[in-house]
Phi, psi and omega in degrees: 000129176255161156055050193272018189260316191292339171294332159311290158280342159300313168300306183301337174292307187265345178289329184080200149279027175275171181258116168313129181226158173222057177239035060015331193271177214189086152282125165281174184262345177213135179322129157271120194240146020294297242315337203263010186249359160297135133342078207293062209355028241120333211317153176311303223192121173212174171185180205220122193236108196245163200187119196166140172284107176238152187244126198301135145319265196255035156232353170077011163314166169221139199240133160254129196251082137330130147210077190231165207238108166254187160203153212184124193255054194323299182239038190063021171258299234239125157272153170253143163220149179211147181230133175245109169216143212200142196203127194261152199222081181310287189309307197271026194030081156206173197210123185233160198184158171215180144196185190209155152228187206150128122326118165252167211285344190186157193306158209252149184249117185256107195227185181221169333313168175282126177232074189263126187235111155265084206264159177210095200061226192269031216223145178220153193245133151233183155197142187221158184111201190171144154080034196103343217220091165243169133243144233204102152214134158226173195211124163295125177250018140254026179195119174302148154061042168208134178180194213219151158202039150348144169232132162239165167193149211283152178262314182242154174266166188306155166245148145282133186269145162079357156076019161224009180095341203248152199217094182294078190304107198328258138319350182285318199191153145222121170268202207223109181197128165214174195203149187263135173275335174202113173261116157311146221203103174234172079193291177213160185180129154247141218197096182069044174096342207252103182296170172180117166333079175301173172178138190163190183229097166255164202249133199245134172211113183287137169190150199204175187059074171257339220266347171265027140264110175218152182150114159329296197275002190259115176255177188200137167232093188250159176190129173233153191227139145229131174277163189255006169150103050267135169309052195254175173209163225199119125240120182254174151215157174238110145277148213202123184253131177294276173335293203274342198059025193264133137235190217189146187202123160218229181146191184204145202234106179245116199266132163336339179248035191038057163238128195264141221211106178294162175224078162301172235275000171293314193260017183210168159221128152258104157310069197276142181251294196228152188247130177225117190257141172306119141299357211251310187225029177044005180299171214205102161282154150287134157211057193187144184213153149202134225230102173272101171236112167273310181324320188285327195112336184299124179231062188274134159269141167223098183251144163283122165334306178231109218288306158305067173230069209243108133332112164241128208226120173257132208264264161237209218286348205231000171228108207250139164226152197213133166202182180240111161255144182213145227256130198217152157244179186228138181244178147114262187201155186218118160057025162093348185270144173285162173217194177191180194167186174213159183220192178204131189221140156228135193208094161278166183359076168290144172338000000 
């Protein structure tokens, strides 16, 4: 589960005084897939999530990509939608976004393929497609000459997280969540104006029924890796009560040959090594890691590009969310052999 803070506040926000229901969401004992890559009707709180490293064709710079769509129904009347888009520049040390949030004219349809659409000024956002085979394009319209226009098709076949698609946050919450671990990835990213021929891989994480993790006081530390050899990828997280000093942790262990490994809060340590505090919201991030899965064999370091990769989104007039999402690499060892690899960490309302 990602962005467990903006689901807080967003449901608080739109809900008002009204009372938030999530008796609308449709748990299964296992995801039905496609139909779950649909729009869920009513849903509390879901999202289509892309995250990922792409590389200039011909100069070979590297670029990182936020791009997601939620959508949310606090209280079974009103839809809601917010597009999150972000995009990082490593050689020029820099890091640009854009969103929307909007309220819609009549309930999200839940059909396939996905045709989810966002305007902002003169600038419309979409994703389109299904089952791996997207297209992704957007243009900021606060920040000239950056924008996106991507084709995917899947590289790995899907995972089910929790290994039924469903992800048991321990008493808190169980959602509805899988993820394509590696989508082959082409077309354009512009960058100070200047288009430029792409190729990479991004990691897409679908999720729904979100709105009963909630809680003011609850941080979250997410991050997914793909290694470049053994081709396996890793996504873990941490939860975290402020108050209470409870956490809470799981993930998932994907093997080259997609055989999938649930990973409780047991089988791994996430290690924060350094810190970067925001001049923009003084918040005091980790932005340096090291992430131990011994069943895997795993000894990893997760460093950021850019130390400034902190989203500040003012929702509406009485509610600013600040969180860190980030284009991050990865060094160390596996079973004693080095590996290297790229990841993406988000991390909201930190310790």
């Amino acid at each position: 589960m990602k962005n467990l803070l903006l689901a807080t506040l967003l449901f608080l926000a739109t809900a008002c005084a009204l009372k938030p229901t999530n008796k609308h969401d449709v748990f299964q004992d296992r995801a039905q897939l496609p139909q779950e890559e649909a729009p869920h009707l009513r849903n509390s709180l879901e999202w289509w999530y892309f995250t990922g490293h792409l590389r200039d064709k011909a100069t070979g710079e590297t670029f990182g990509v936020e791009y997601v769509f939620f959508h949310f129904n606090p209280t079974g009347k009103k839809d809601w939608q917010m597009v999150n888009f972000a995009l990082t520049d490593p050689q020029q040390k820099q890091f640009r976004y854009d969103y929307q949030l909007a309220s819609l004219p009549e309930l999200l349809p839940p059909t396939l393929p996905l045709n989810l659409l966002m305007e902002k000024g003169q600038q419309q956002w979409s994703l389109t497609g299904q089952e791996g085979s997207y297209q992704l394009q957007a243009r900021m319209a606060t920040e000239a000459g950056l924008a996106i226009n991507l084709i995917t098709t899947p590289a790995k076949p899907i995972l089910l997280h929790g290994g039924t698609g469903y992800e048991q946050y321990g008493p808190v919450a169980r959602a509805g969540y899988y993820s394509y671990p590696r989508l082959a990835t082409a077309g354009t990213i512009e960058i100070g104006g200047k288009v430029r021929q792409v190729e990479g891989e991004l990691w897409y994480d679908r999720q729904w029924n979100c709105n009963s993790v909630m809680g003011k006081d609850t941080g979250w530390d997410w991050l997914s890796i793909q290694l470049d050899g053994p081709r396996e990828e890793i996504m873990a997280y941490q939860l975290h009560n402020k108050r209470s000093g409870e956490s809470l942790g799981g993930g998932t262990h994907n093997s080259a040959q997609s055989q999938s490994t649930h990973l409780s809060a047991t089988d791994f340590q996430l290690e924060p090594l350094e810190y970067w505090t925001s001049p923009r919201s003084r918040q005091r991030y980790p932005t340096k890691w090291r992430l131990r899965i011994p069943s895997q064999g795993y000894d990893l370091l997760i460093e950021p590009e850019l130390p400034n990769q902190e989203l500040s989104l003012r929702l509406f007039k009485a509610i600013n969310l600040h969180y860190w999402e980030g284009m991050c690499r990865v060094s160390g060892t596996r079973h004693g052999q080095p590996v290297t690899g790229r990841s993406y960490v988000e991390i909201t309302n930190p310790k």
